[in-house]
N, CA, C and O of each residue as an XYZ file, in Angstrom:
712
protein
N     -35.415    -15.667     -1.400
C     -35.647    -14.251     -1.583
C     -34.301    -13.517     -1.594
O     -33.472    -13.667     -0.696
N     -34.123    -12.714     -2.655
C     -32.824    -12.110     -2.432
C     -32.677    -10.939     -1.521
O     -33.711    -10.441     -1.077
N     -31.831    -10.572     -1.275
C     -31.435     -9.888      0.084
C     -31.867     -8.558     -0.351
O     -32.527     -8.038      0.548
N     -31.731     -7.662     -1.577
C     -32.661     -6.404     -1.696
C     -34.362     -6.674     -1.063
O     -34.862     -6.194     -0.046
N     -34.832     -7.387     -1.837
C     -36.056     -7.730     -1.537
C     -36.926     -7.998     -0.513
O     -38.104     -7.854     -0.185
N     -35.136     -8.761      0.126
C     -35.980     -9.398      1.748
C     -35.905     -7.598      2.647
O     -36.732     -7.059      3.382
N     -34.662     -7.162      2.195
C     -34.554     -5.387      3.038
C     -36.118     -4.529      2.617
O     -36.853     -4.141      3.525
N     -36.355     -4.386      1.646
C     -37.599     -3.690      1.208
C     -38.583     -3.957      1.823
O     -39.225     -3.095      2.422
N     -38.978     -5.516      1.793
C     -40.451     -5.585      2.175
C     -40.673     -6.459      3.456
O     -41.803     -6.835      3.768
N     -38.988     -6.927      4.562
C     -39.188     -7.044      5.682
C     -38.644     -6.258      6.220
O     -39.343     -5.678      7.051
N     -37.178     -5.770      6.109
C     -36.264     -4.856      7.501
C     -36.622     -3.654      7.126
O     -35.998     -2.869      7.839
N     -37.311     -3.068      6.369
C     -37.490     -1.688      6.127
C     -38.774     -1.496      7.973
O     -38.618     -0.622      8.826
N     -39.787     -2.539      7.999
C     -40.722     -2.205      8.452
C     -40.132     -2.795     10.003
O     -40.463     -2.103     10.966
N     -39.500     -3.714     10.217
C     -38.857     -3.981     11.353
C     -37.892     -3.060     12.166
O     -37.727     -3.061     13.386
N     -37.301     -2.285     11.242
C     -36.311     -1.307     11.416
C     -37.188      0.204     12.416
O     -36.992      0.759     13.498
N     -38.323      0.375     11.094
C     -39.260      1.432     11.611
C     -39.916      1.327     12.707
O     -40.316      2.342     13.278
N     -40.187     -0.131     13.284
C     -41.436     -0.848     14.934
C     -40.189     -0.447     15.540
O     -40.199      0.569     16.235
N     -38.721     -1.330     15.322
C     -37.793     -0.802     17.032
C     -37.413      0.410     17.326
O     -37.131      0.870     18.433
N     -37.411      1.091     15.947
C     -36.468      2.531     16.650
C     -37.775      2.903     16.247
O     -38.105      1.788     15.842
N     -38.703      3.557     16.059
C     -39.916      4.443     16.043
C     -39.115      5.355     15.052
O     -38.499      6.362     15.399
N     -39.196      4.910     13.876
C     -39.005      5.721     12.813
C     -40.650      6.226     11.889
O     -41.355      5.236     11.696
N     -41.136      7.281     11.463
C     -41.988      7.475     11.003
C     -42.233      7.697      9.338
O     -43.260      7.765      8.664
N     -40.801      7.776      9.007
C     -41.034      7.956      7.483
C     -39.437      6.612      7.035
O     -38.332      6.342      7.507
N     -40.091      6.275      6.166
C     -39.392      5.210      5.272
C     -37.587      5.453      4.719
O     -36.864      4.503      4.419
N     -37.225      6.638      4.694
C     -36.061      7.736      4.173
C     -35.764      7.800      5.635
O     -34.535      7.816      5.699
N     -36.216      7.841      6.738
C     -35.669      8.234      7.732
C     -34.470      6.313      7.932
O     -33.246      6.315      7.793
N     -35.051      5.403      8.156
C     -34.786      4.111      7.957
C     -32.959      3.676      7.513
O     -32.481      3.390      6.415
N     -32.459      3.759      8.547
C     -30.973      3.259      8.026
C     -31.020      1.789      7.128
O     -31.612      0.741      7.388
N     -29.944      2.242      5.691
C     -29.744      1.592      4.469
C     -28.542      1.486      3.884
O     -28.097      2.597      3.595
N     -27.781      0.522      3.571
C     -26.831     -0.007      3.105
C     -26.250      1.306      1.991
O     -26.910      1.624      1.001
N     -24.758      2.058      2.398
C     -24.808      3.136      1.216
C     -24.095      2.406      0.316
O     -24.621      2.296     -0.791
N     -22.977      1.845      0.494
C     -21.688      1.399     -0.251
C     -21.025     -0.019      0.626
O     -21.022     -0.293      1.826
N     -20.433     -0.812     -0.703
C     -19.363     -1.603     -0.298
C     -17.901     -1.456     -0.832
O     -17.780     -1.776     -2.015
N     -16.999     -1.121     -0.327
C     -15.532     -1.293     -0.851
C     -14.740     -2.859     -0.351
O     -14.621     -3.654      0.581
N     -14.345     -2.573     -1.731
C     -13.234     -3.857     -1.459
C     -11.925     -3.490     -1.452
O     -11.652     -2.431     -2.018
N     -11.178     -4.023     -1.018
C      -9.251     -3.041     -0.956
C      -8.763     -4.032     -0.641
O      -9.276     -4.927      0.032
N      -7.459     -3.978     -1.199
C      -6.745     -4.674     -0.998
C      -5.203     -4.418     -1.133
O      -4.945     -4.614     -2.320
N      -4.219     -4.118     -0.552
C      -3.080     -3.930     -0.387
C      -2.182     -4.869     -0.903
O      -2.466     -6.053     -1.087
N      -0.883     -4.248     -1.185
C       0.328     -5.388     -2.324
C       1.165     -5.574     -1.076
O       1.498     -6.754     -0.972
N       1.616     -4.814     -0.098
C       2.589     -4.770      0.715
C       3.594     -4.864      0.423
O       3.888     -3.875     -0.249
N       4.619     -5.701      0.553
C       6.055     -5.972      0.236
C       5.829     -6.597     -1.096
O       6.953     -6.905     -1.491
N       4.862     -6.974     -2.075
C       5.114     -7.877     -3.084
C       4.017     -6.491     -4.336
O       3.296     -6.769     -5.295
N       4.401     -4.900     -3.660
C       3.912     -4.183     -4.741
C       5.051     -3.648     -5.861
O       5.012     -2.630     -6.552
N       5.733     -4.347     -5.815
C       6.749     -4.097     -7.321
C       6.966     -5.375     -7.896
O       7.775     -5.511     -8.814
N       6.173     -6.529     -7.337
C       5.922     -7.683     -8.536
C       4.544     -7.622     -9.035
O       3.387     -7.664     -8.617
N       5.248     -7.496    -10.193
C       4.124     -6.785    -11.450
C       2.921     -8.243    -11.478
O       1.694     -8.213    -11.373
N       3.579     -9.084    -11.608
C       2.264    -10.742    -11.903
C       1.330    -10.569    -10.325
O       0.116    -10.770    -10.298
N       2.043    -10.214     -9.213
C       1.240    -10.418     -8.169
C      -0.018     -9.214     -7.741
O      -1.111     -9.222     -7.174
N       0.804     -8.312     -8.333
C      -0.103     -6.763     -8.456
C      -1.593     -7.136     -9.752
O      -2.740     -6.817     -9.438
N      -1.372     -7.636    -10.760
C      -2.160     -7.996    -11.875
C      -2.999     -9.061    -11.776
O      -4.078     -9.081    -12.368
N      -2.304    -10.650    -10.544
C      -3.300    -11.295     -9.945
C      -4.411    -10.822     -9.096
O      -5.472    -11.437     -8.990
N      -4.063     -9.398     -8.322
C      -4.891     -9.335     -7.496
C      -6.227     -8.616     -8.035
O      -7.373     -9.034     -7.872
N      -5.772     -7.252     -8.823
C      -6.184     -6.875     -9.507
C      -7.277     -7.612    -10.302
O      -8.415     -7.147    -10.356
N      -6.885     -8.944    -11.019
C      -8.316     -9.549    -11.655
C      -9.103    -10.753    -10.493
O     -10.024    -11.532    -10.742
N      -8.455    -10.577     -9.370
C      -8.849    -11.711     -8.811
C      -9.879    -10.397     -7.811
O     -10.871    -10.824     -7.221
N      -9.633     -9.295     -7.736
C     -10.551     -7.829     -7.465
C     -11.822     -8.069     -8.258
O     -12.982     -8.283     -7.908
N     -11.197     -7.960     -9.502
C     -12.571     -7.693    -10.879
C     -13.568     -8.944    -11.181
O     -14.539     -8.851    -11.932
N     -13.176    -10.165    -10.466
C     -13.639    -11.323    -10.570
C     -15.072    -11.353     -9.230
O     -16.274    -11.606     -9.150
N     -13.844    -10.880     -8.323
C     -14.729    -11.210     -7.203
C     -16.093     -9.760     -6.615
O     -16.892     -9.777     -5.679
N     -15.731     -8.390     -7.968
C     -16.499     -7.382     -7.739
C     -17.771     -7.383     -8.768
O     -18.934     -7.037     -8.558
N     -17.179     -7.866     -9.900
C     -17.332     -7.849    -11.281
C     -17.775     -6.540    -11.916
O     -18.753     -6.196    -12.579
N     -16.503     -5.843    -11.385
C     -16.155     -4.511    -11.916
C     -15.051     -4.569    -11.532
O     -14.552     -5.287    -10.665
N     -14.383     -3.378    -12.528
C     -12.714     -3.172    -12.455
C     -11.998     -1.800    -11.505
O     -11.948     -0.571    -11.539
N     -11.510     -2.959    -10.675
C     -10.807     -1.672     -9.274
C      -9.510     -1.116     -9.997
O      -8.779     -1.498    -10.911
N      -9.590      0.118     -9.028
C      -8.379      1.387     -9.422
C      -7.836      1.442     -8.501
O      -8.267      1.475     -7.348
N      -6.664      1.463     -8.935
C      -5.199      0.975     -8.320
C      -5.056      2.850     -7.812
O      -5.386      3.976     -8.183
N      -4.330      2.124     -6.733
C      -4.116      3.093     -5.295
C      -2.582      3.569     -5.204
O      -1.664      2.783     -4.967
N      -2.447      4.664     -5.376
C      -0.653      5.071     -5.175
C      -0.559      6.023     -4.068
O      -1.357      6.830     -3.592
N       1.160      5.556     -3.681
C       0.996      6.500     -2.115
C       1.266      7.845     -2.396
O       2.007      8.232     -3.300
N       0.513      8.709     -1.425
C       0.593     10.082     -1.113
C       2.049     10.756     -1.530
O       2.438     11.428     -2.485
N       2.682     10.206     -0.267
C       3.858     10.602     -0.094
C       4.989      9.430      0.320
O       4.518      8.349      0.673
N       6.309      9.560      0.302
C       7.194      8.298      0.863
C       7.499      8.060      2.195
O       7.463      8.802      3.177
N       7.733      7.169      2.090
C       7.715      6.659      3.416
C       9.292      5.577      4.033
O       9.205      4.398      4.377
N      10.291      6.214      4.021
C      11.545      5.229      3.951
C      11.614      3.883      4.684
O      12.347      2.957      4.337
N      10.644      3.865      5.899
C      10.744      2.834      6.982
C      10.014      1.740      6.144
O      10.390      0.570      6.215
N       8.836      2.166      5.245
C       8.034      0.977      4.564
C       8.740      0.591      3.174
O       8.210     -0.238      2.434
N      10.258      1.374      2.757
C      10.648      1.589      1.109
C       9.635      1.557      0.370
O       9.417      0.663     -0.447
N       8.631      2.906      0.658
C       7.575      3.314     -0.033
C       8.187      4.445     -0.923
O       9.364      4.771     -0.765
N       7.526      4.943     -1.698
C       8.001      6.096     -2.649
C       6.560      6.841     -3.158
O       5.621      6.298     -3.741
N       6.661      7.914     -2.847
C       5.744      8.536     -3.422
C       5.127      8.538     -5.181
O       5.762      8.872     -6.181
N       3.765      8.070     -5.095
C       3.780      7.786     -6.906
C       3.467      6.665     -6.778
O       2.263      6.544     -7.004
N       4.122      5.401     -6.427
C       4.378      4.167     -5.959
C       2.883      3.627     -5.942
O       2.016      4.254     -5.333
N       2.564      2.298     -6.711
C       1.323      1.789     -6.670
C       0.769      0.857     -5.447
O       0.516     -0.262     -5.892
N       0.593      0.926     -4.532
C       0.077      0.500     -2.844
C      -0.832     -0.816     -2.992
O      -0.642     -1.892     -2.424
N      -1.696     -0.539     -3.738
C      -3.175     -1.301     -3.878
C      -3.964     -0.693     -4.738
O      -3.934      0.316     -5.442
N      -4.847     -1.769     -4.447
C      -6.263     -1.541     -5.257
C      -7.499     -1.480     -4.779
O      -7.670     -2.133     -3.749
N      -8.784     -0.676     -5.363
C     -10.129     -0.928     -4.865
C     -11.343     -0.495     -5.679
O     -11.252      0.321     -6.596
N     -12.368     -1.016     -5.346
C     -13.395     -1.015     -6.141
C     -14.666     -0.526     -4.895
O     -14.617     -0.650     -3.671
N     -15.541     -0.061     -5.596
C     -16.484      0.450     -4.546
C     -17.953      0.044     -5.573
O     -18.128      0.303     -6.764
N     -19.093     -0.848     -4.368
C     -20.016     -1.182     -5.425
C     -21.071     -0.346     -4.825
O     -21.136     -0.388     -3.597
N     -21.842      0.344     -5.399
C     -23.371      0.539     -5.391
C     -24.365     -0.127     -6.559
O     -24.223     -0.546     -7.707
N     -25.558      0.035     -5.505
C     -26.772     -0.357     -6.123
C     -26.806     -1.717     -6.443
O     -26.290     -2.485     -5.631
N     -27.533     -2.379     -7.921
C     -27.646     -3.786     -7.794
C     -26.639     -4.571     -7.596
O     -26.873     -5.628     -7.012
N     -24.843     -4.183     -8.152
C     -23.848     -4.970     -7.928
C     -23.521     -5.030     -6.386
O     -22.996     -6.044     -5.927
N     -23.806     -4.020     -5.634
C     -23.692     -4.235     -4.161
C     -24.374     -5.068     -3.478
O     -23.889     -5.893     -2.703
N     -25.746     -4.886     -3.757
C     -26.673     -6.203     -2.941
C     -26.573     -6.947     -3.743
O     -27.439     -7.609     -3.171
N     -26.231     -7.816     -4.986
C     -25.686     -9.372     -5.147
C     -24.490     -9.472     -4.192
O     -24.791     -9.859     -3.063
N     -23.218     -9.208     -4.407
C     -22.064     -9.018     -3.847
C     -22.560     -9.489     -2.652
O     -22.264    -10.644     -2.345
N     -23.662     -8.451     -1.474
C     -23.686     -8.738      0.103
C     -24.509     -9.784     -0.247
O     -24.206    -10.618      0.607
N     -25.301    -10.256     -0.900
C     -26.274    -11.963     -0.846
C     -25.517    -12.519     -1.136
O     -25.734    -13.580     -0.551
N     -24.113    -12.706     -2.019
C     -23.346    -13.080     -1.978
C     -22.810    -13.490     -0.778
O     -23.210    -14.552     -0.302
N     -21.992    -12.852     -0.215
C     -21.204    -12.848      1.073
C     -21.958    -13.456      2.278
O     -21.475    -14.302      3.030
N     -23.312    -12.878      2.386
C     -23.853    -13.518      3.458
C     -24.006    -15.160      3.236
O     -23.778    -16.062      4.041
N     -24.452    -15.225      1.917
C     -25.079    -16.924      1.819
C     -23.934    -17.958      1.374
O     -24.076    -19.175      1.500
N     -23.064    -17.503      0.970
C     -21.795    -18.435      0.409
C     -20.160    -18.035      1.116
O     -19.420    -18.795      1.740
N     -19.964    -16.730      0.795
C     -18.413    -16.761      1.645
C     -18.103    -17.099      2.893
O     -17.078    -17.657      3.284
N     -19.445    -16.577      3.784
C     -18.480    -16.682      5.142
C     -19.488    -18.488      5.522
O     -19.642    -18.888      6.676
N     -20.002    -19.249      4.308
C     -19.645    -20.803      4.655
C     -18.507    -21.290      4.568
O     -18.021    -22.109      5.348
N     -17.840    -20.674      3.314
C     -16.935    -20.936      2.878
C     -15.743    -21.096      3.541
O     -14.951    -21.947      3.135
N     -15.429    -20.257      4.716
C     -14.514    -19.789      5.274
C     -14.237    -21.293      6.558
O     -14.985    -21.700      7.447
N     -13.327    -21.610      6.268
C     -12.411    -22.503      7.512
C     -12.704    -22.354      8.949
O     -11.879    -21.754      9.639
N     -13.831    -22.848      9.514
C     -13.645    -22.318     11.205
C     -14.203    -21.114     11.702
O     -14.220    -20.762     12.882
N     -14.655    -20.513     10.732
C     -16.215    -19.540     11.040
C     -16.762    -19.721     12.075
O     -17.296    -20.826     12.171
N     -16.883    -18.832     13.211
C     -17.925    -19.376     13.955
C     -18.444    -17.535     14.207
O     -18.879    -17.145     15.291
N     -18.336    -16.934     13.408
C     -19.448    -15.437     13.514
C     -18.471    -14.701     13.337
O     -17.309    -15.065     13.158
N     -18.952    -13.443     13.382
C     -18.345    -12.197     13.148
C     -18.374    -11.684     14.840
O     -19.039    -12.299     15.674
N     -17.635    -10.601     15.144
C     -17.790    -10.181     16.700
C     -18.364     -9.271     16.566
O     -18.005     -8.539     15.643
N     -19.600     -8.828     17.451
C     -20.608     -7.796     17.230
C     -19.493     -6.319     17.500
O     -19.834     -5.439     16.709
N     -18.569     -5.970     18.188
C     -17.346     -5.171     18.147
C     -16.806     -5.020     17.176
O     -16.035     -4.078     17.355
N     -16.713     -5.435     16.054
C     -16.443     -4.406     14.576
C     -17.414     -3.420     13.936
O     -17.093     -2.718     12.976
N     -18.737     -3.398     14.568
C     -19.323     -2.068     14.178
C     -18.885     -1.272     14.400
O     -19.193     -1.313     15.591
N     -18.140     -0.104     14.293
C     -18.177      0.831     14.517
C     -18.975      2.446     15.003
O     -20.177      2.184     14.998
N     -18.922      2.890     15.122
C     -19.715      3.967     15.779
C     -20.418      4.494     14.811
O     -21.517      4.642     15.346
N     -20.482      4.770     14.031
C     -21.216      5.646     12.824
C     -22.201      3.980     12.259
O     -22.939      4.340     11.342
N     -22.353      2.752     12.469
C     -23.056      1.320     12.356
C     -22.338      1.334     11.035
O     -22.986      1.549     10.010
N     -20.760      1.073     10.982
C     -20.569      0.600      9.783
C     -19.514     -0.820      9.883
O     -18.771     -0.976     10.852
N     -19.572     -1.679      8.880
C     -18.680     -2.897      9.082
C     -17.586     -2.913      8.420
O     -17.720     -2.605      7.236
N     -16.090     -3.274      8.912
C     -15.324     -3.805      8.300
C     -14.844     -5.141      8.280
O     -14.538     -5.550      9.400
N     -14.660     -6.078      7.196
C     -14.494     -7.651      7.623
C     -13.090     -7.506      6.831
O     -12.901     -6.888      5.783
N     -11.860     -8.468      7.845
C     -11.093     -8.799      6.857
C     -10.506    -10.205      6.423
O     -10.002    -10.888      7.315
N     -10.522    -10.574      5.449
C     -10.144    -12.293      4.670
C      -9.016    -12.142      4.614
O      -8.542    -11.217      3.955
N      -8.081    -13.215      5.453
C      -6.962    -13.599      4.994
C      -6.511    -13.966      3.828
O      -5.439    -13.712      3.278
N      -7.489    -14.638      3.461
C      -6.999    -15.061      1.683
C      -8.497    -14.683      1.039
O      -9.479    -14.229      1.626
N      -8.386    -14.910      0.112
C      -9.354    -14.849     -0.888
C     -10.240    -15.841     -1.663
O     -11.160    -15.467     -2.390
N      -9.952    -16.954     -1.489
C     -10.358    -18.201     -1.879
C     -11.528    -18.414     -1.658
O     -12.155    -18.959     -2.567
N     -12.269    -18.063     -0.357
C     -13.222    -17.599     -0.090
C     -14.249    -17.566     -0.970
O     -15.228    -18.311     -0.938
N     -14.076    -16.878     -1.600
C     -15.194    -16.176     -2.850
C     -15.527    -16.993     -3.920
O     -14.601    -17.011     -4.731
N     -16.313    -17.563     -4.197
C     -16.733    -18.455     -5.271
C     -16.231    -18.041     -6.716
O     -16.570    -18.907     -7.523
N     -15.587    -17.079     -7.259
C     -15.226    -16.699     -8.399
C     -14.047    -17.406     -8.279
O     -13.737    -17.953     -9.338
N     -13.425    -17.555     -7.540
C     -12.031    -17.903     -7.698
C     -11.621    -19.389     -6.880
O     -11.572    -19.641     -5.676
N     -11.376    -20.168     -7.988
C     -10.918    -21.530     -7.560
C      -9.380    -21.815     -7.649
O      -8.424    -21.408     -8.311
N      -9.653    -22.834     -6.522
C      -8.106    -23.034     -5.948
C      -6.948    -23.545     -6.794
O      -5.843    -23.085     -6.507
N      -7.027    -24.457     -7.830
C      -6.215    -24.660     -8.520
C      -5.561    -23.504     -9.484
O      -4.535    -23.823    -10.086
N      -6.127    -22.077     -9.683
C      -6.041    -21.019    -10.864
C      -4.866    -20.054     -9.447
O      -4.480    -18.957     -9.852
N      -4.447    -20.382     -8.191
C      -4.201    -19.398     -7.569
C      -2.822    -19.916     -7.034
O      -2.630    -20.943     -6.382
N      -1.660    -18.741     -7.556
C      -0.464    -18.995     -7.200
C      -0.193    -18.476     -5.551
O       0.299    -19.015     -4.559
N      -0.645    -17.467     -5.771
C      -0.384    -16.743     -4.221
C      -1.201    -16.483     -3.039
O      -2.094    -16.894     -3.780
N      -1.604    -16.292     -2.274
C      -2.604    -15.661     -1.448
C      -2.539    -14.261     -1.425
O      -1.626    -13.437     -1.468
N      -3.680    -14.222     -1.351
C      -3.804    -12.344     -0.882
C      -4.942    -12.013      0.096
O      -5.887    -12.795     -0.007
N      -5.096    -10.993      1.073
C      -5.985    -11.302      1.944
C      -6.499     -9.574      1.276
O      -5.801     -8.731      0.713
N      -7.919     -9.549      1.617
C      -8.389     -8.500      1.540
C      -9.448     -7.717      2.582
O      -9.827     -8.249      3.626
N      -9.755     -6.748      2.273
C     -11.070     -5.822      3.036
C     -12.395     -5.693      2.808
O     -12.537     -5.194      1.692
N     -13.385     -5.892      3.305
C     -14.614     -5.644      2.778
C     -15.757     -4.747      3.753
O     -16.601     -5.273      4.478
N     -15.508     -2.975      3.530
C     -16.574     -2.096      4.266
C     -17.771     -2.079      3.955
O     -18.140     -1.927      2.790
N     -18.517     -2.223      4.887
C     -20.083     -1.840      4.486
C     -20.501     -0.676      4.962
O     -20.391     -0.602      6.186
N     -20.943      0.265      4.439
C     -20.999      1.685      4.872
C     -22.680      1.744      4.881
O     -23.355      1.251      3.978
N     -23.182      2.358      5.932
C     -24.489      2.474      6.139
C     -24.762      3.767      6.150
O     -23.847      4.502      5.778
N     -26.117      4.432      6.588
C     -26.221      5.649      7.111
C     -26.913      5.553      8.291
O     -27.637      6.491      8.627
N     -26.794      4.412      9.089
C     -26.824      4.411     10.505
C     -26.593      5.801     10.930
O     -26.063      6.576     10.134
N     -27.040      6.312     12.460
C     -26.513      7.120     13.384
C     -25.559      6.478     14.357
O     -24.593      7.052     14.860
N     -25.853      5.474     14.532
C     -25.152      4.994     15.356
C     -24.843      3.345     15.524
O     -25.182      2.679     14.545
N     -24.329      2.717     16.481
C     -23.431      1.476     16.263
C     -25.153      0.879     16.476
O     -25.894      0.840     15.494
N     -25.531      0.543     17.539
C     -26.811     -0.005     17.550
C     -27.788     -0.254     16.584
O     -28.283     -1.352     16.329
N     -28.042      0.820     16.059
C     -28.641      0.719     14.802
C     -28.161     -0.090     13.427
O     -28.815     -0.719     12.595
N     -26.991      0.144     13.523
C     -25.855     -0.571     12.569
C     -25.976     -2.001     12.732
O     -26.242     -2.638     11.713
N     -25.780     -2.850     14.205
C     -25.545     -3.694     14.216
C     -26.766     -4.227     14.394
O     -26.623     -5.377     14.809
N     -28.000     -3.913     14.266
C     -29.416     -4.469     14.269
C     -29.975     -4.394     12.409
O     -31.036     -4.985     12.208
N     -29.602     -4.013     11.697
C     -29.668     -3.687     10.702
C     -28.705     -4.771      9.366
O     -28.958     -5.073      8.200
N     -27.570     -5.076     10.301
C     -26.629     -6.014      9.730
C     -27.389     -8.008     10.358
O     -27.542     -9.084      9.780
N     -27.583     -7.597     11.478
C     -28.231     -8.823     12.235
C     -29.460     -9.119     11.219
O     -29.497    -10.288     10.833
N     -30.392     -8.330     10.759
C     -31.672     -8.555      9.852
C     -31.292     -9.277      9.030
O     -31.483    -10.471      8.801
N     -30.335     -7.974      8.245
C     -29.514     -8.695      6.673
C     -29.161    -10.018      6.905
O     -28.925    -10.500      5.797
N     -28.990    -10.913      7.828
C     -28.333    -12.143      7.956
C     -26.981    -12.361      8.164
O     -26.559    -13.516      8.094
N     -25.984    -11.133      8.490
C     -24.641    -11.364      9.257
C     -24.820    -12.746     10.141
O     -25.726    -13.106     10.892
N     -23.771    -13.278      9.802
C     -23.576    -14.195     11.331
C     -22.839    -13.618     12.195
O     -21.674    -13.581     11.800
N     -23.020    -13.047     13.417
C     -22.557    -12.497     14.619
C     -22.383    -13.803     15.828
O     -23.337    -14.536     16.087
N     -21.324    -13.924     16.355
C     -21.271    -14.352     17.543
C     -22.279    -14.276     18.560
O     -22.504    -13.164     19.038
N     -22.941    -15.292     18.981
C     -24.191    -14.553     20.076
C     -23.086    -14.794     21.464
O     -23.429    -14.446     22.594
């Protein structure tokens, strides 16, 4: 069952029995996922900025927009203008493949997994995970990859709060540390 499907017609009604929710809209729901990813010291090599970039569009399958800084920054030899990173933000059906994605294949994928820590929810019940590398992701195989790049992945809810958040992510099939 894919993970929209399994939210609709199981955690919608599980969600509503623990917290005594009475209408369906009231029901905290997945708003957005961003992906980001930062160049750091290697954002004025143009091949490594353009790897990440499609190795972004591969693993979103949509094309992220590149991020420039505000203002400069001398301690980082940042410059205002200056291209930082990149990101992509998914809603709707590309978001829930992406998270059935992630739940059922990346974090197997991952070296020494043993859960997520229920302490990255945040207060508003939203998640941030971050990958050291990227390899991770089934779009991208290891022989096609010169460099590493590690990235971000938010899940933004409309939780009220962390509890709710992290009972809501537990349904979806997060692996959490018990």
């Amino acid at each position: 069952m894919k993970l929209q499907d399994k939210y609709k017609k199981e955690i919608i009604a599980k969600l509503k029995e623990e917290f005594g929710y009475k209408n369906n809209l009231e029901v905290p729901k997945i708003d957005k996922v961003v992906l980001n990813s930062g160049f750091g010291r290697n954002a004025k090599d143009k091949v490594f900025v353009d790897n990440v970039v499609n190795s972004l569009e591969r693993i979103s399958g949509q094309k992220p927009i590149t991020l420039k800084a505000k203002r400069s920054i001398s301690s980082f030899k940042v410059r205002q203008g200056m291209i930082i990173g990149s990101k992509v933000t998914l809603r709707g059906k590309r978001m829930w493949n992406f998270l059935d994605k992630l739940v059922n294949l990346v974090f197997a994928n991952i070296r020494d997994f043993r859960g997520i820590e229920s302490a990255i929810v945040d207060r508003d019940g939203n998640i941030t995970i971050g990958f050291r590398d990227h390899i991770a992701f089934p779009e991208i195989r290891n022989d096609e990859v010169d460099r590493l790049h590690g990235l971000e992945v938010c899940v933004s809810t409309t939780t009220k709060n962390s509890k709710e958040g992290l009972r809501l992510f537990e349904l979806l099939g997060f692996p959490f540390k018990k």
